[in-house]
FILOFI-268518 format. One record per residue (C-alpha): residue in three letters; y negated, z negated, x. Coordinates in steps of 0.5 Angstrom, whole numbers, plus 500, padded with zeros to 3 digits. Layout:
REM FILOFI-268518
ALAYZX/...
REM end
This chain:
REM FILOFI-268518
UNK341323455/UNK342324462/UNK336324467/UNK335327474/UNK330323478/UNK328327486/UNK324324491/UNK322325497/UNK327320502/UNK333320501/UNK333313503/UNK329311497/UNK334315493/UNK341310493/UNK335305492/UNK332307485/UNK339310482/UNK342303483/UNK336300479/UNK335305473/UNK342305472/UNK348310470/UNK343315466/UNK340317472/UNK342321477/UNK337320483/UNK337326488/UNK332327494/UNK328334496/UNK328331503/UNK320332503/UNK316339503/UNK321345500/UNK316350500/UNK310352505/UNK305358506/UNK307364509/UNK306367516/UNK303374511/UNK298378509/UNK291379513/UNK291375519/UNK299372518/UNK295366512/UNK300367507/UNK294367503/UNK290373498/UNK283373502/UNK281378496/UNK284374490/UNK280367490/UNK284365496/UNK291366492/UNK297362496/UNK304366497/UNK308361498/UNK316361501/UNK321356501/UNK321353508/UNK328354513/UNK333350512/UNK331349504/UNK334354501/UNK341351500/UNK338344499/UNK334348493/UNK339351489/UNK344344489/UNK337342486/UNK336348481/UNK343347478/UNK343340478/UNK337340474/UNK340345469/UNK346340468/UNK340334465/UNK335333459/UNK330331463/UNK328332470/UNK323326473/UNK319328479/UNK318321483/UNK315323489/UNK311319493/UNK303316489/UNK298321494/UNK295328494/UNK301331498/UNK306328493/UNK303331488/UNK303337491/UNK310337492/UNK313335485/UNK308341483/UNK313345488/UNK319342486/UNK317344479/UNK316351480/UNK321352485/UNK326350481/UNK323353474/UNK323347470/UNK320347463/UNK313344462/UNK316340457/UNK322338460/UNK320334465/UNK315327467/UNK311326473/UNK312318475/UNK308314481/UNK309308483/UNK307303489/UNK313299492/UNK320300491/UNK322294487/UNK326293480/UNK320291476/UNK315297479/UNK320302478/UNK322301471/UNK315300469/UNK313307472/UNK319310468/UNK316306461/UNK310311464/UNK311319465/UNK306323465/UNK305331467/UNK302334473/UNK295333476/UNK294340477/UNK287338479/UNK291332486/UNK295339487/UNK289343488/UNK286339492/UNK292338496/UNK293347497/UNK285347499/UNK287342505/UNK292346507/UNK289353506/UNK282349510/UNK287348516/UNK292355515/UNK285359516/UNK282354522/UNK288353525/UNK291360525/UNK285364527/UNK281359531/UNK288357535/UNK289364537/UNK282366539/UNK283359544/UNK289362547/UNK286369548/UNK280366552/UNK282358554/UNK288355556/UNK287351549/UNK293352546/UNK290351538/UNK283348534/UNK283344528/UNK278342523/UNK279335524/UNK282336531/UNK277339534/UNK271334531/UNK275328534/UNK277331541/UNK269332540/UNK267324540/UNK272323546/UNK268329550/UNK261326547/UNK263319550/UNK266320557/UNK258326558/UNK255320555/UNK259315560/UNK259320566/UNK249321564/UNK249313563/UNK244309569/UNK246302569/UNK241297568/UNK239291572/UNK237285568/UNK239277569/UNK239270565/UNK238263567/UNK243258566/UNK243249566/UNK249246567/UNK249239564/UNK257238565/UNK260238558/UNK256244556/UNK252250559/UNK245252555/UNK242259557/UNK234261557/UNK232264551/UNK224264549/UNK218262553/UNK212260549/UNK216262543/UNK217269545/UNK224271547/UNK224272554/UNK227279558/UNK229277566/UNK230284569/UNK229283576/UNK231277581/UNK225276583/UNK223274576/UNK229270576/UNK226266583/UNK219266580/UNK223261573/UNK228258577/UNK221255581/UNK218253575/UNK223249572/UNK225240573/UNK232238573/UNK229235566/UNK230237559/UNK227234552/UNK232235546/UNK227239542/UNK230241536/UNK238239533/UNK241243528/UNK247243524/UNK249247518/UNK257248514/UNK258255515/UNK264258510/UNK268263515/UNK271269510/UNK279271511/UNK279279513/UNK280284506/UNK288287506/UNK290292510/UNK288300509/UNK293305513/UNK286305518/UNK285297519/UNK293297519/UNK293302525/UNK288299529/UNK291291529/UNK298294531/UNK295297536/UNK290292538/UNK295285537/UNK302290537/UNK300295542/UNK303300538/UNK301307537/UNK299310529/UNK305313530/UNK310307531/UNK306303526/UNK307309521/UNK314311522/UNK315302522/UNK311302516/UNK315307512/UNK321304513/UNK319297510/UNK316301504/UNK322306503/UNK327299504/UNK331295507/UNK338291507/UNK337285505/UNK344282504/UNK347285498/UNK340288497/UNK337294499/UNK329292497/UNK322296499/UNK318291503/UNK311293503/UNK307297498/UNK306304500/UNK303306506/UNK298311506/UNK292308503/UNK284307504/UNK284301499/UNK283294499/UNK285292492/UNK291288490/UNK295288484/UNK293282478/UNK300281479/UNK301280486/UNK294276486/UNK297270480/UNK304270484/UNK299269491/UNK295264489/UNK301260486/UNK305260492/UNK299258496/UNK297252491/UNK305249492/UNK306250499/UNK298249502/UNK295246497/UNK289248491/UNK284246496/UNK287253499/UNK287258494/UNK282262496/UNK278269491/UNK279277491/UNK274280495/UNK271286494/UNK269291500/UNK262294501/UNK261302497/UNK265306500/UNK264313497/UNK270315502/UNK275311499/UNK279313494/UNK283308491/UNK288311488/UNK293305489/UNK294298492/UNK292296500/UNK299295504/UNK301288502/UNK309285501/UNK312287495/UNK314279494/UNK310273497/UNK316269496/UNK319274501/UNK317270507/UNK318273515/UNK321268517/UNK326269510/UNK329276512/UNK327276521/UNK335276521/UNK335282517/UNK330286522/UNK329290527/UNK324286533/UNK319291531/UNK319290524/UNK320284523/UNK313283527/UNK309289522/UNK312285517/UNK310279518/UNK302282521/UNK302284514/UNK304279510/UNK300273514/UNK294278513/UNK295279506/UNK297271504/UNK290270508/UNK286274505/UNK287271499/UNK286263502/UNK280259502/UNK274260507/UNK275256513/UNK269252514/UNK266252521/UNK260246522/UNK256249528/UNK251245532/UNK246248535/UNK240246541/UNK234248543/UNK232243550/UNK225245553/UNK223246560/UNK215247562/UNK215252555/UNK221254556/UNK227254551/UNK235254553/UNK239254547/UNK246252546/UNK251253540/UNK258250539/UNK263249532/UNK268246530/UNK272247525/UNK273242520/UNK276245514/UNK281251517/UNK283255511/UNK286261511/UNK286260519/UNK291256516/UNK297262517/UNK292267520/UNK291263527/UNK296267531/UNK292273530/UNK284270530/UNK281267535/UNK277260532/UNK276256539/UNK273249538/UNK266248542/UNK263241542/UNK257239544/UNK257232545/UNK249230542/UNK249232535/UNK245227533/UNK242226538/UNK233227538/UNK227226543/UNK233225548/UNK232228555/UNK239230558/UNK239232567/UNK242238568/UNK247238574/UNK245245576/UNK240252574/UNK242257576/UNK240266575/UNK246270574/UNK246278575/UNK248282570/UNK248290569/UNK248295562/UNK254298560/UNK255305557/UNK259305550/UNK267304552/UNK273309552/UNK275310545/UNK282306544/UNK287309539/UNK285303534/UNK278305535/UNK279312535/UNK281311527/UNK276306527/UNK271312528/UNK274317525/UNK274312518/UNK267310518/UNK265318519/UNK269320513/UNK273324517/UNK280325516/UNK284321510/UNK290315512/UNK296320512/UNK292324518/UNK290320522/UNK296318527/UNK297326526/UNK290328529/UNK292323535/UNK299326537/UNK296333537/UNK291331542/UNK296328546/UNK300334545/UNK295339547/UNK294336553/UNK287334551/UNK287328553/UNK290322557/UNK291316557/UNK290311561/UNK290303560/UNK291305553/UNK283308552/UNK282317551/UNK280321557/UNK278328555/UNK282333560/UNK279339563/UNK282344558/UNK280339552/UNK273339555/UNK273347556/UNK275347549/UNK270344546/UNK265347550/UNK267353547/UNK268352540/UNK260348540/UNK258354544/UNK259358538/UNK262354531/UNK257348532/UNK255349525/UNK262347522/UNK266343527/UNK262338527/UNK262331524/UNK257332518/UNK261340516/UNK267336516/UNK266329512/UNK262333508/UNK268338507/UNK272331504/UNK268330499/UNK268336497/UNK277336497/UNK275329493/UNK271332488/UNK276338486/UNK281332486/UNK276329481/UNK276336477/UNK268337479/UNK269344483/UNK273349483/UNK278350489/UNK278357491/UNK270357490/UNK270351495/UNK274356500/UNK270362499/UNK263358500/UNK267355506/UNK271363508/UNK263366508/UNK260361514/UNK266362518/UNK269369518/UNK262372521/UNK262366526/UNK269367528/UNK268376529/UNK262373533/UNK266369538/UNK272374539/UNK267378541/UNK262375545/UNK267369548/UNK268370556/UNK275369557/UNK277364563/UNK278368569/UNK286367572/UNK287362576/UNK288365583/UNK294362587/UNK292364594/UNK297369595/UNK297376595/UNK301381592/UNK307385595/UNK306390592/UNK299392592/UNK295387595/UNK291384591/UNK291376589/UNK296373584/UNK294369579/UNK297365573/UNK297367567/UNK300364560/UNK306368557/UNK309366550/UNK314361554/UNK310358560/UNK306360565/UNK308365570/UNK305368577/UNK303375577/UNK299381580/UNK290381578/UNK291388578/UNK294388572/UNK297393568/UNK295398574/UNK300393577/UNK306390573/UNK308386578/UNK311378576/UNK314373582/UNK320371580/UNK322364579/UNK326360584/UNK331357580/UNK334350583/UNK340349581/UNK342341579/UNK349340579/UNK351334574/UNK358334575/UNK365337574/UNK367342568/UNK372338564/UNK375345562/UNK376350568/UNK373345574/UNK367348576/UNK360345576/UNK356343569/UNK349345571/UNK343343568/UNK340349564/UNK335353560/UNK334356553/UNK330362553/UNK324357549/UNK324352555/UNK329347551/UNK334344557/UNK342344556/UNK348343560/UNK353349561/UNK359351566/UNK356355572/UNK362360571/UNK359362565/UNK361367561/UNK369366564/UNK367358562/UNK363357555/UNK363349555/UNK356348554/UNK353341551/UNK346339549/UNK345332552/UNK346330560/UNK352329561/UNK355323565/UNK361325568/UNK365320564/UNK372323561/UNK373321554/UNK380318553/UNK381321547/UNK380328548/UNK379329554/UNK371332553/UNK364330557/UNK361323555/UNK354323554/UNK348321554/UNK343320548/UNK338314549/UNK341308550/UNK347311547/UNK353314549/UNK359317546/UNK363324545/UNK359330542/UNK368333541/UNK370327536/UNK364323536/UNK368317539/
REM end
């Protein structure tokens, strides 16, 4: 019997073949094979009329990979659809499936956490049939953001300089511009503290005659300084064993957040590297997926992978470290569909196969290995001391800890700061210790900070807006629009991201909001769980949106062109700019009684000598934008390339040696 197995990398692909062996056949459908269409009513690709009825169409550049599927797939008993274990991948197995009319009994649905032996043969002993109701789900999602994004996206273009809208897009660029309005409105306020200083540690005022205490000018502050000695009594020492607990595994978001935050890396960067590790990595004569699947909300660790922990942590650290499974509070967001991220093999140590990685890599494989191995280690043990002194009724409090059993700080001591403050005294009572200096320190209130990516998905998370698979997307359309900016790492809103979402509050507040859109989540997962029905969530959704969106095309001012400051030749009006399909452009204000367009100045940058007839090779433009470099003396000369050229000459055949990255080589024989 032999078997056709398609996944969605082609990376994976070699892997699991050499894994199941010679009767198996493992080929890849290189992601999505089919999408919707751009026809019908408003260029959807979905019946508005018939329950929301997607017309689906191969995606460009499919159609060969899918008919070498299709007959590749009537030479086997038995086709396996192993896409990846979340709603896109069921929804693509479901398109594989019915693109190449596979019978209902002649295929299995398989899912798996991680690319290893073990996991892999153990789904394949476990086929199953397609969850119609994960595909639903999925369809709905992207029928949800087909609707809002076609039809919002236009009306933004034909009234603002915004270039599309989303339904979890524009709610996330929201909290950016409520943030910076709520930064730009913020009065700071004064208010001060008290501090003595007795060498070894500082206490600061906190109470006076058992009340806490508020300082909010320096008047007041004199006033206190006044009225206190250079004596202090010890009125009250404190000492307590705290247990300080480990951090819960990685999810998609926190994973995202502490790249960014200890890393630097962008959700983009972390999801990209994160994808590598899980799809797999040569490890000598081995190659091996490093981590479980990436895109996930839950915390749960397999009982597998928690036994083989709490051994490795008994034989290399000691049984007084091995620590318990930890479970996070209820969250109704989460849908626990899989594992948390973690390394596929606790054997498996960073340091075990850095060689066999990339600097980047190796740095994101050794944060979610040391965080998982944490996790699962015992409490640290802090014993904190603290001291009340009294000054005529007033109290100043000092704190101090040290560790005196490190836990799982043990191996997470890199990525968490746990610094020792020692109080000398702590047994000390009825003492009076002499402060070497008291002292007012001004201080003023802060408005919230910017959001940084990694707080951003922190926010977006807790909101219930968005899932793991969406969260590096939403922020690299926001930076892609031009609707925010970056600067020391935290989000500010543009004018054109700011004008946006003026409007579309203007006129879609009752759905691009935070509650519409976490609310319509809930909705997506109840369909996923089979508790609604797909098209009556879209048609509840159509009837809120459609009146409101005629409304705004109606009713929504349309930006004024921005004038130039010079007038037109022709007629003499202003000019102004205008948006075209390729760019912006300056033309006459008195359009269309007046036609007139600017032309554009072209500079002209010379890279170097045409190796084919000796004239100049210049930097170029496509009709879309897209630069490249050609002969000036085009059509006589077709020598055109794609990368800037750096003058060099091949010495194999004489072409052009370009520039791509770090990386140069010959685009004619790819020397």
């Amino acid at each position: 019997m032999k078997n056709l197995v398609i996944v969605e990398s082609p990376s994976k692909s070699k892997t699991i073949e050499k894994y199941l062996g010679s009767d198996y056949k493992v080929l890849s459908s290189k992601g999505h094979i089919r999408d919707l269409s751009t026809t019908g009513k408003y260029g959807l690709g979905v019946d508005l009329e018939d329950n929301f009825k997607p017309n689906y169409i191969l995606m460009k550049g499919k159609s060969k990979l899918v008919s070498e599927l299709k007959k590749e797939s009537k030479k086997v008993d038995r086709v396996i659809l192993a896409t990846d274990p979340d709603r896109e991948g069921e929804a693509i197995s479901w398109h594989l499936k019915e693109a190449l009319s596979i019978d209902d009994n002649n295929y299995g649905r398989v899912v798996f956490n991680e690319i290893t032996k073990p996991a892999i043969e153990e789904a394949f002993k476990h086929p199953r049939k397609i969850d119609e109701s994960l595909v639903h789900s999925q369809e709905s999602r992207r029928i949800l953001d087909r609707i809002i994004g076609f039809r919002l996206s236009k009306l933004m273009q034909s009234k603002t300089d915004g270039k599309s809208a989303g339904r979890v897009q524009s709610v996330a660029l929201k909290l950016i511009v409520d943030r910076e309005r709520e930064i730009e409105a913020f009065v700071p306020t004064e208010y001060w503290t008290i501090e003595a200083d007795f060498n070894d540690f500082k206490a600061e005022l906190k109470k006076y005659r058992g009340k806490d205490i508020e300082i909010d000018s320096s008047v007041m502050a004199d006033e206190i300084l006044s009225k206190l000695s250079n004596a202090y009594n010890i009125e009250n020492v404190e000492t307590k064993i705290k247990n300080k607990q480990s951090k819960l595994p990685f999810t998609t978001s926190t994973l995202t957040q502490m790249a960014s935050n200890r890393l630097g890396y962008p959700a983009s960067k972390t999801m990209s590297i994160a994808q590598k590790l899980y799809e797999g990595i040569n490890i000598g004569e081995d190659t091996v997926g490093l981590i479980s699947y990436m895109r996930t909300d839950s915390i749960r660790l397999s009982d597998i992978f928690v036994n083989d922990t709490k051994k490795y942590i008994a034989n290399n650290y000691g049984k007084e470290y091995i620590g318990y499974v930890k479970s996070a509070k209820k969250n109704d967001n989460v849908q626990d569909a899989h594992e948390a991220i973690r390394p596929t093999s606790i054997l498996r140590t960073p340091e075990s196969i850095k060689k066999y990685l990339k600097p980047e890599e190796y740095k994101l494989y050794n944060l979610i290995y040391v965080r998982t191995l944490a996790s699962l280690m015992a409490d640290a043990k802090m014993e904190t001391t603290t001291v009340d002194l009294e000054n005529h009724e007033y109290i100043f409090r000092a704190s101090g800890q040290v560790c005196v059993f490190d836990g799982y700080l043990k191996v997470y001591k890199d990525y968490e700061e746990s610094e020792d403050v020692i109080l000398p005294f702590k047994n000390y009572k009825s003492k009076v210790l002499i402060a070497s200096k008291v002292y007012k320190v001004e201080h003023w209130t802060e408005p919230k900070p910017r959001f940084t990516e990694a707080k951003l998905i922190a926010e977006l998370e807790k909101l219930g807006i968005g899932r793991p698979s969406t969260y590096a997307k939403i922020i690299s359309v926001l930076k892609e629009r031009k609707y925010v900016e970056i600067k020391d790492k935290k989000f500010y809103p543009t004018d054109t991201g700011i004008k946006v979402t003026d409007k579309l509050q203007e006129f879609f507040s009752s759905i691009i909001n935070v509650n519409y859109t976490a609310n319509m989540e809930k909705e997506l997962d109840e369909i996923a769980d089979d508790k609604l029905v797909w098209y009556e969530v879209l048609d509840k959704f159509y009837k809120d949106f459609d009146p409101l969106l005629k409304t705004a095309f109606k009713d929504m001012e349309k930006d004024a062109p921005v004038k130039t400051g010079d007038v037109c030749p022709n007629c003499g009006n202003d000019l102004v700019i205008r948006k075209g399909k390729y760019g912006s452009f300056v033309a006459c204000s008195n359009y269309p009684e007046c036609k007139y367009v600017q032309k554009e100045e072209k500079k002209i940058i010379e890279i170097c000598d045409c190796p084919k007839c000796g004239h100049k090779i210049i930097e170029k433009k496509t009709k879309r934008g897209k630069v490249f470099y050609g002969c000036n003396n085009y059509p006589k000369c077709d020598y055109a390339l794609w990368d800037k050229p750096t003058g060099e000459i091949c010495d194999t055949c004489g072409g052009l040696i370009v520039e791509k990255g770090k990386k140069k080589y010959c685009p004619n024989c790819d020397k």
